[in-house]
N, C-alpha and C positions, 0 to 999 in steps of 0.2 A: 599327573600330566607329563611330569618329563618322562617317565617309563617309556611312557604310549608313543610319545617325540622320536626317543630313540629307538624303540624298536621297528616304529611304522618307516622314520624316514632311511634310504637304503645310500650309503656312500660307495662310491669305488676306489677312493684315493684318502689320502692321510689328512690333506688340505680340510675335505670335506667332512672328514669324522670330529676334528676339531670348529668345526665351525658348528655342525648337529651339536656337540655338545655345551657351545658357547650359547647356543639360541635356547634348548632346552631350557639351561638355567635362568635365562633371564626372561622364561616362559613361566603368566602365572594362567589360574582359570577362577573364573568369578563366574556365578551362577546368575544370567539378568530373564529373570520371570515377573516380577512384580516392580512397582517403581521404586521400593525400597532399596531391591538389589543396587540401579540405578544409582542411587544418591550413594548408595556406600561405595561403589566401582569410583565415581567422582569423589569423595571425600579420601581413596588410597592414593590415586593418580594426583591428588595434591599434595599428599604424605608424601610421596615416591619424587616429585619433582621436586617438591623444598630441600628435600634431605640432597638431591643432588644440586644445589644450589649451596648449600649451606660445604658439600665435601670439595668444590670448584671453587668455594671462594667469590660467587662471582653474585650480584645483586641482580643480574640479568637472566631473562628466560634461556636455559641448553636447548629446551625442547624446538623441534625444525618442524615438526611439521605430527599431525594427530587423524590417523587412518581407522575407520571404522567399515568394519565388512557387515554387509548384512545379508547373507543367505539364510531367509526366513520367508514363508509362506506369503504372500501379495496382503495377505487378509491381516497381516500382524503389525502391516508397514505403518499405518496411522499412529497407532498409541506407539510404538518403537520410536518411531523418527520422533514423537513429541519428547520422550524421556531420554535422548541422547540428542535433541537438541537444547534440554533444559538442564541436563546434570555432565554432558561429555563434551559439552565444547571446551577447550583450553581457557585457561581463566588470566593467565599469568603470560605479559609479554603478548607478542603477535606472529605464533607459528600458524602455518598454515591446515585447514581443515577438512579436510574430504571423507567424504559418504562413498561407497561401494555399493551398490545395488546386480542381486543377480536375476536372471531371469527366474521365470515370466513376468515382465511389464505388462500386465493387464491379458486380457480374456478375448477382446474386439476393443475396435476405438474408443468404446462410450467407456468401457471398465479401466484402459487405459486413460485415460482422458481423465475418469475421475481421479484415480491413484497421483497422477502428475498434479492434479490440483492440492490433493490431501501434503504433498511431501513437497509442494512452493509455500507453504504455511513456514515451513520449518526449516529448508535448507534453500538457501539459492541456485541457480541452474549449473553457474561454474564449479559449484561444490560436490556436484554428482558425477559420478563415473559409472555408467550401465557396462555393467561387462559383458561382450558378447566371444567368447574365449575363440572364435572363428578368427577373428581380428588379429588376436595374436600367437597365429600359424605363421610358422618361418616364410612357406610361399604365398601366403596371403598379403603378407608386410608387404613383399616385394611387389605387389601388381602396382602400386602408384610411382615408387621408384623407378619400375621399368618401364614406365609412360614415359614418367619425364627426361632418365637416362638416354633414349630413344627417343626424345620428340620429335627433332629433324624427319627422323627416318620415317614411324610408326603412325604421325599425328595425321600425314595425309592420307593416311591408310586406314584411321580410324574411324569410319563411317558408311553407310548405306551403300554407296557407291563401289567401295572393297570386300566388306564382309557382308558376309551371306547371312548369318546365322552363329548365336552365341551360345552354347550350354552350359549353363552351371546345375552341378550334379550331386549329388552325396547319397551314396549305396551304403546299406546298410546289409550284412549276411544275419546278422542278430534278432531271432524275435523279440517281446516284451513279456513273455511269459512271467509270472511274478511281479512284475508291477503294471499290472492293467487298470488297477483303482487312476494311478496316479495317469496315464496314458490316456484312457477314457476321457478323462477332463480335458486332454489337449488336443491329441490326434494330430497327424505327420504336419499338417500345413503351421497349426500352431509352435509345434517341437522345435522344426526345422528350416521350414521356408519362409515364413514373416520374417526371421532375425537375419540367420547365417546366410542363406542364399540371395536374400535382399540385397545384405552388407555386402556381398561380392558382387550383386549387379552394377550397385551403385559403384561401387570403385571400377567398373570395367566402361560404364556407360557415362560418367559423368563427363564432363567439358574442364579440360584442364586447368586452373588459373595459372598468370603468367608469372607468378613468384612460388617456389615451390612449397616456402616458409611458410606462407600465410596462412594458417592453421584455420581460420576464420572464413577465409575464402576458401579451401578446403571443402571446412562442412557444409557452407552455402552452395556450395557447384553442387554436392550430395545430395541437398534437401531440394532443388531445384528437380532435378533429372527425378526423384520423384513423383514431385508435382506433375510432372509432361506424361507418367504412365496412363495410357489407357484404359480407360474402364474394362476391365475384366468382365464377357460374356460367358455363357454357360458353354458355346463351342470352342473357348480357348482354356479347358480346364478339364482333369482327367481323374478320375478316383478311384482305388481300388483297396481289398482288403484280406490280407491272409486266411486261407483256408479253415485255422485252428484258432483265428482270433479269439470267435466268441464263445468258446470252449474252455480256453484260458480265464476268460472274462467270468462266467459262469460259474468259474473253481471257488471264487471270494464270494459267492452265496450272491450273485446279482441276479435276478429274474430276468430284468427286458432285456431283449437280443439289441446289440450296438449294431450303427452303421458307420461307425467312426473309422474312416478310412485309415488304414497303413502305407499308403501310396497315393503321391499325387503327381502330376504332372501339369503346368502351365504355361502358356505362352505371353510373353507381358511384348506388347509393343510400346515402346514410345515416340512419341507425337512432338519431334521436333526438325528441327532441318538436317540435323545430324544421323538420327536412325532413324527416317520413318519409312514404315515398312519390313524393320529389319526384326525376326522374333527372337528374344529373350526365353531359351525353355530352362525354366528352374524346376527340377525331377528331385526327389525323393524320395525311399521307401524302405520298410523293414522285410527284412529275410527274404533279400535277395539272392544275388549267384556270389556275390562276392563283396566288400567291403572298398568303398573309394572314394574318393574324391577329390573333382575338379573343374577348374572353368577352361570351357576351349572354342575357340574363335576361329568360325573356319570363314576362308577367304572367299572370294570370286576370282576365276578365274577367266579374265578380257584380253589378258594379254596377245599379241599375234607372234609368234615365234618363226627366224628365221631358219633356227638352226634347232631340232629337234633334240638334241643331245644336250641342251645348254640346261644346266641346272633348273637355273629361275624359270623352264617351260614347265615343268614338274606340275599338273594338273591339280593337283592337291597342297594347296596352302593353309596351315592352320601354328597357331599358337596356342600351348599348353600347359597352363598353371595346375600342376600334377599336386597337388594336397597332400595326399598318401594315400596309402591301403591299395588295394587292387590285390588279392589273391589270386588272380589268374597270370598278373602281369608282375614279372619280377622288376619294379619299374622303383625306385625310390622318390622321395617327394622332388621336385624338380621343375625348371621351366623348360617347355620342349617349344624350338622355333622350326618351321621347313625351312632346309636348305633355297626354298626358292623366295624366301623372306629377306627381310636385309639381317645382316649379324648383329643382335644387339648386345650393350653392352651394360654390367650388371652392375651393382657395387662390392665395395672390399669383400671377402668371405664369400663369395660366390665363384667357383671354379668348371672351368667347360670339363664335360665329359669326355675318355678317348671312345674313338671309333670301337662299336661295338663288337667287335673281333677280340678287341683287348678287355673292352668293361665287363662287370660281373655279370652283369643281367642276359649277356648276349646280344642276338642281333633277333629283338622282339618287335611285333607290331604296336603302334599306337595309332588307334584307329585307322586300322586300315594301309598305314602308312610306317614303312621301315623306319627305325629308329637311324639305320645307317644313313637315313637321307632328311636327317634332321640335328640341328648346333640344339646339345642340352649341357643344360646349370646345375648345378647342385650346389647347398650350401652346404660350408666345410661343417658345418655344428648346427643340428636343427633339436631350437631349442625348444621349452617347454611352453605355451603359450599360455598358463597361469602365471609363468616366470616373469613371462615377457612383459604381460599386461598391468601384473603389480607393480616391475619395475615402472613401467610409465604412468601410472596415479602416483610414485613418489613424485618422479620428476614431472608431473603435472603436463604429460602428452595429453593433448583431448583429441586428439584424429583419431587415436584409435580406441575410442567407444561412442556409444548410440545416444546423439544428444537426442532430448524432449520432442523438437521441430519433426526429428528424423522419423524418432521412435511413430508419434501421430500420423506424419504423413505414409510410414509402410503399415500402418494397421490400416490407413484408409483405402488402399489397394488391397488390402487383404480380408477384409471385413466384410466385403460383399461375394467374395468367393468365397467364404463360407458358410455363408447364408445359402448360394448355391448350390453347395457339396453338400447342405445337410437337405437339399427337396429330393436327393439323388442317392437312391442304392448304389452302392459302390462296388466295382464288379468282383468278384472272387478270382484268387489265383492262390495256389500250392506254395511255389516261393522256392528258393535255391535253388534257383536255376530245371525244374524238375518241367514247368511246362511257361519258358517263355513268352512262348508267343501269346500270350493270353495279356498279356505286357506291351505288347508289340505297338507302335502306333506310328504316327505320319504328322510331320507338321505342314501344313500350308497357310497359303495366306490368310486364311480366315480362322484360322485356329489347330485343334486338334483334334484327330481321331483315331480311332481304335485303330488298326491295322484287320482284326477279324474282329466283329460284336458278337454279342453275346447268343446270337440265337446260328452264329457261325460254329461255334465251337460246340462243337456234340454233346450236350451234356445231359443230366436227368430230368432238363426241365422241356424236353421235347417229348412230344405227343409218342405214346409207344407206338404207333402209326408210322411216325415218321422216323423216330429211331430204328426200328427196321428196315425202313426204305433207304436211307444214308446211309445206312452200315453196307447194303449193297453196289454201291456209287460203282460204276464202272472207271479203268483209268485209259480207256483208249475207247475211240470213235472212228469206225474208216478206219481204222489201223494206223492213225494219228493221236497223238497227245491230249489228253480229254481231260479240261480241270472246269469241273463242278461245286458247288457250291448257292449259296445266298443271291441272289443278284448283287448284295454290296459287295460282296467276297468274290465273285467272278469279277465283275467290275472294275475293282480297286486292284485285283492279281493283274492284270491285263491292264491298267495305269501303272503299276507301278517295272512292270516287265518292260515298257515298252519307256517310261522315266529312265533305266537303267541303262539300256542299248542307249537311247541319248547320250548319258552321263560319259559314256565309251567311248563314244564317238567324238564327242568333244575333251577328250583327253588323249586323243590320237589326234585333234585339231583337223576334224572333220567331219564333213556337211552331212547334215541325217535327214533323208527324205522320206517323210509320212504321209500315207493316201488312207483317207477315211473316206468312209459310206454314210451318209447322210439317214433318218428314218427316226421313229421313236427310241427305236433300243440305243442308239449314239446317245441321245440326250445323257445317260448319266456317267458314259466313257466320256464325252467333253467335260462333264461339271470334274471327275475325278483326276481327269489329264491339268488342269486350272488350279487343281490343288498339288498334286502330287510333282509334279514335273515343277523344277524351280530357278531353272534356267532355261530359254529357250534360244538361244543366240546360236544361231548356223544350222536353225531347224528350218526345213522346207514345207510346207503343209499342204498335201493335194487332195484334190476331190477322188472318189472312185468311179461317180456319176452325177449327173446334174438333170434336173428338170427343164423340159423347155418353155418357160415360161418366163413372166414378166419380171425384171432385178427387183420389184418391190412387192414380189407374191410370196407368202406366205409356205408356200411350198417349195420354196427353193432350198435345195443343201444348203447354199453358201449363206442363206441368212439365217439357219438351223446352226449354222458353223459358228457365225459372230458373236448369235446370242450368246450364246452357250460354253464357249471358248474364247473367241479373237477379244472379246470383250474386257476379258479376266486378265488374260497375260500379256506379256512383254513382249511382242515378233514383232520383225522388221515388215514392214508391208509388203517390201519386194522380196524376200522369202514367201508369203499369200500367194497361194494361184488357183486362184475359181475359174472356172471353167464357165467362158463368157458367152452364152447361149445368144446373144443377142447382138454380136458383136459388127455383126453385117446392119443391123436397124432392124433385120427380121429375125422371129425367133427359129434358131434351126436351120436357116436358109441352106439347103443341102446346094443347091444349084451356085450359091458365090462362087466368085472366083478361088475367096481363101475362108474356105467354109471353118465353123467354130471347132469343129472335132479336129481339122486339118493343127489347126492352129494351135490346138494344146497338147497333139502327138509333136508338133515343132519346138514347143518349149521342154517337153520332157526329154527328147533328144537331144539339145544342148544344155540343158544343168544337170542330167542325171545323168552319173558315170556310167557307162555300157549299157546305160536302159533301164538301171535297174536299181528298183526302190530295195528302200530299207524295212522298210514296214507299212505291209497293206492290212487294211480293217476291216471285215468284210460283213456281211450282214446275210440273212437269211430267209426268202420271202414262205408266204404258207403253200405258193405253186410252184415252190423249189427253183427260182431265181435269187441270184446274187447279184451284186452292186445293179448294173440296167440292163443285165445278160437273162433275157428271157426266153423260156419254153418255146421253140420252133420259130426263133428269131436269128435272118439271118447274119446277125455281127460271132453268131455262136460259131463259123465255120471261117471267121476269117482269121488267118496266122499270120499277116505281114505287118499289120495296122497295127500301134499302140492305140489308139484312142478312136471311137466310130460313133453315130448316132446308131439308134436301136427304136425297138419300140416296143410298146407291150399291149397286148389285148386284153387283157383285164375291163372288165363290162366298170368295173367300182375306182378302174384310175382314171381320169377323166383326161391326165395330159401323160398321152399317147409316147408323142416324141422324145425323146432322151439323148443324152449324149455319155457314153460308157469308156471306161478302160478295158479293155480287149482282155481273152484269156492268155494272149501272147503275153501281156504286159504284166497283169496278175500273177503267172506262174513262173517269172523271171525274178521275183521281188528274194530275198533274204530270208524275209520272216512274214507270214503269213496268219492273220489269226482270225477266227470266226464264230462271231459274238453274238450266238442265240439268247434272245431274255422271252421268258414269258407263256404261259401254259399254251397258247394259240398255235405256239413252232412244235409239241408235242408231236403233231400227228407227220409233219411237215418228218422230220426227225427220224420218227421209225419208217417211213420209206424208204426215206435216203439211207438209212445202216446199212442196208447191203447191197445196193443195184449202182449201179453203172452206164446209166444212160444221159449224156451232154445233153442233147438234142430236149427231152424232154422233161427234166432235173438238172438245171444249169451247174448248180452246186457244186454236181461230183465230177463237173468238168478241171473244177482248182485241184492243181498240184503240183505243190514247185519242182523246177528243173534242178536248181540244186540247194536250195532253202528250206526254213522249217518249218513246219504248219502248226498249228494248234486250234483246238475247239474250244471255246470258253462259253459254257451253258449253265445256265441255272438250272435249280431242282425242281422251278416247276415243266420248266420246259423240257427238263429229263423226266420227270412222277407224274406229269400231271393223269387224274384220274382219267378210268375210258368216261367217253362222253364228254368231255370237256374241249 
């Protein structure tokens, strides 16, 4: 045993060679297999404390305190804990006695649940220490410190109100090749997200108590902020599994193919006055692009700025409890605050970094956001977190490990999302970085989703039919920008394009004016604008056309719009502008004095800067009309009007009358996009590819004056069969 002491443990300094060889010596090894071992391990450790009783002189117990580690299978915990509570408690005097337990605590609740009852037989609660080695990471220690060193500053900022959105993350670049037996049993959500990503939630989300000491109040704010998670659905939960998993798997002679995810992703809400509303995503997974982790807190940003240069307008507000690893990012473990945060302050051994001109790493991005425009910490000595956490079982720290209450209450959030993950193939991906986007996904408020599914991404499990056909996707239409795809995959690119121009504009602290088209194909560009889009403050939202009909008819855009959108998200009313068909008492009244069309070319005139939207929606009919601009109608030849009634002959619309944005107004706009779904616009489609006639294909009348266009069509309404 001492060989193996001194060769395995590695010193750099003289201090430490002599202490390796002080601990060696007074290192022994006892083999405990049977209970024999046991009673003989107790009958030396009473040999060994008399004799140092008898060489002191002293009638009293030396011994302080009797530490027992047990990193041993869940399955050996029973008869263990009974044979080291029957022959290895201290016998002599009253030092103190503590149990070490490492993971896995149990399987799901019910196996936990049992395990905890088997080991209150034998040790009591305060006698356990669950080590969760996450806890004693140098920047981990630090997130409750820098609550309270920062309460003032941070606490009002701590909540639904400020922050947007929390992630805690832990990338892993490593597969599990070679130990898949032991992997198999657990898979990512077991390994990694029950304990470690938990334990960080809870120290980021819980409610501060007002003593910082009270160790008690502490782990009760802990086990509380638990309690408050929401039930975890199947839509706020994400699974996936390395390309070579089950191949690996299949090396140790295992017949059935695994679905045991290597990646998961979750959104935890919790359900109190504090965060609700606000999503929690705790991400994990093997052989990814790079190795990391961390928790990071991104803000809102409500502020109204006078002066555009002032730091704190800085559109991007976050805090970054940086873990380590990040191969991409020459980044050391660290806390990263934005410049537009208030300056917090740290304890002893925590030192600011110089501007990155001067630092090692240079001047890198973290997310998105220069390092030079954010105050970071680093600790002078980041130590070892087995180090840290034995040290504190001497000194009897209990914050930093996983009491019993805690342990129960994160298996109860996590036991049904497992239950889940296992009704559900979990998707495939390659892994290091080789095909991201397969990865890719969107948090909104109702949970999560893929970014591209499964029958988006080209793979072998398409019909050779259609593998052919998609391998020939055109990328331009009309000699504009042509993105194809899935209806969700058109759909969600075209939410998320038009999320983005927002996100821009509101970091240039300015108003973003939207005009959608009303129809069936909107329906699921609203449902994916509701998810995607997560701010909407100094958004404008306008009609492109409106029906003239009854405010409580079914056919109107604007109550296509409510459902579907106004309903979901967060807008100010008076940003809302339907186009009030009715607004004289009659519908359409052409003859008022201040007829309905007049009146909403009068408001787009005074909110919109030079006339001219940000992003128009346009839709596509089967007689080559757009938004209420019909075939041999004449609003088609008027240039001076933004806004006009119109009308259509269609024998199958039954209301005639309309009220339209004009192609003046349409081909003035920024950004232009026109969102064909559905095999019916096929033939509509190949008409229009090459001709050039307003008058009788309104369609090919759009085209911005100095704006960008794009086509956003699905594949059936690009393939669909002849005859269809």
């Amino acid at each position: 045993m001492s060989s193996l002491l001194l060769n395995s443990i590695t010193c750099s300094d003289e201090p430490c060679r002599k202490l390796k060889i002080k601990f060696a010596e007074a290192t022994q090894y006892h083999r405990l297999k049977t209970e024999r071992d046991f009673k003989e391990l107790s009958e030396k450790l009473y040999e060994n404390t008399q004799s140092m009783y008898g060489l002191m002189g002293s009638p009293v117990t030396l011994e302080q305190g009797r530490l027992i580690y047990m990193s041993i299978p869940p399955s050996t915990y029973s008869k263990t804990a009974l044979y080291v509570d029957k022959y290895l408690r201290p016998k002599v005097g009253r030092p103190w006695f503590r149990v070490v337990l490492e993971k896995p605590f149990g399987h799901d609740l019910e196996s936990a649940q049992k395990l905890s009852d088997q080991l209150t037989k034998y040790f009591n609660e305060s006698e356990v220490y669950r080590v969760d080695h996450y806890l004693g990471k140098t920047v981990v220690k630090q997130i409750l410190p820098f609550r309270y060193l920062n309460k003032a500053e941070f606490e009002p900022l701590w909540n639904k109100d400020h922050i947007q959105q929390v992630d805690i993350v832990m990338k892993e670049r490593d597969d599990v090749a070679g130990r898949t037996d032991f992997y198999n049993e657990v898979g990512i959500i077991r390994d990694v997200v029950q304990n470690h990503l938990t334990e960080m939630f809870a120290l980021i989300a819980m409610d501060l108590p007002e003593n910082s000491g009270n160790i008690s109040a502490i782990l009760e704010s802990k086990l509380q902020v638990l309690h408050h998670v929401r039930c975890v659905k199947q839509d706020a939960t994400l699974t996936a599994q390395y390309t070579t998993y089950n191949s690996e798997w299949m090396k140790n002679e295992n017949k059935n193919f695994s679905h045991m995810p290597t990646f998961s992703a979750t959104a935890l809400f919790v359900d109190n006055a504090r965060w609700s509303g606000v999503p929690f995503l705790l991400m994990s997974g093997k052989k990814l692009e790079d190795k990391s982790s961390y928790v990071r807190i991104r803000f809102r940003n409500a502020r109204f700025c006078m002066r555009l240069t002032d730091e704190s307008c800085d559109w991007q507000k976050q805090v970054v409890f940086h873990i380590g690893g990040g191969s991409n990012l020459k980044l050391p473990a660290m806390i990263a605050v934005s410049r537009g945060l208030p300056v917090p302050r740290l304890q002893a051994g925590w030192n600011s970094l110089p501007s990155p001109v001067e630092s090692p790493e240079g001047d890198v991005n973290l997310f998105g956001q220069s390092v030079s425009q954010m105050n970071r910490f680093v600790p002078d000595v980041e130590k070892d977190p087995y180090t840290e956490l034995l040290g504190a079982v001497m000194d009897g720290i209990r914050s930093l490990f996983t009491s019993v209450d805690r342990l129960l209450a994160s298996w109860r959030i996590w036991t049904p999302v497992l239950r889940l993950t296992e009704e559900h193939i979990p998707r495939q991906y390659v892994g290091r970085g080789r095909d991201p986007e397969r990865l890719d996904f969107v948090v909104t408020s109702r949970g999560l989703q893929w970014q591209l599914n499964d029958r988006d991404i080209l793979s072998h499990e398409s019909p050779t039919e259609s593998r052919q056909m998609y391998a020939d996707v055109p990328t331009t239409f009309r000699n504009e920008v042509l993105v194809a795809g899935t209806t969700k995959v058109v759909v969600k690119q075209l939410a998320v394009e038009i999320s983005k121009l927002i996100q821009e504009a509101q970091s240039n602290k300015k108003p973003f004016h939207l005009a959608l088209s009303g129809g069936s194909s909107s329906i699921p560009l609203f449902d994916a604008l509701s998810e995607v889009v997560h701010s909407w403050s100094d958004v404008h939202l306008w009609l492109v056309d409106e029906r003239c009909v009854p405010t409580t008819s079914d056919q109107l855009n604007f109550n296509l719009l409510q459902q579907h959108l106004l309903n979901w998200i967060n807008v100010l009313h008076m940003n809302v502008h339907p186009m009030l068909t009715d607004v004289t008492g009659y519908s359409c009244l052409q003859e008022a004095d201040y007829s309905a069309d007049r009146l909403y070319e009068t408001i787009l005139q005074r909110l919109v800067p030079s006339e001219t939207l940000d992003y128009v929606v346009l839709g596509v009919g089967p007689d080559g009309h757009t938004a209420s601009l019909f075939p041999g109608d004449g609003s088609l030849a008027e240039t001076e009007r933004l806004a006009v009634f119109s009308k259509t002959s269609s024998v199958d619309d039954t209301t005639h009358n309309r009220i339209t944005l004009t192609l003046k107004t349409i081909n003035k706009a920024k950004n232009i996009a026109i969102l064909v779904l559905g095999e019916a616009k096929n033939s509509i489609l190949k008409t229009v590819s090459d001709v050039d006639d307003v008058n009788k294909y309104p369609i090919t009348g759009v085209s911005p004056v100095n704006g960008v266009m794009k086509w956003f069509v699905d594949y059936d309404a690009l393939f669909a069969k002849d005859g269809q």
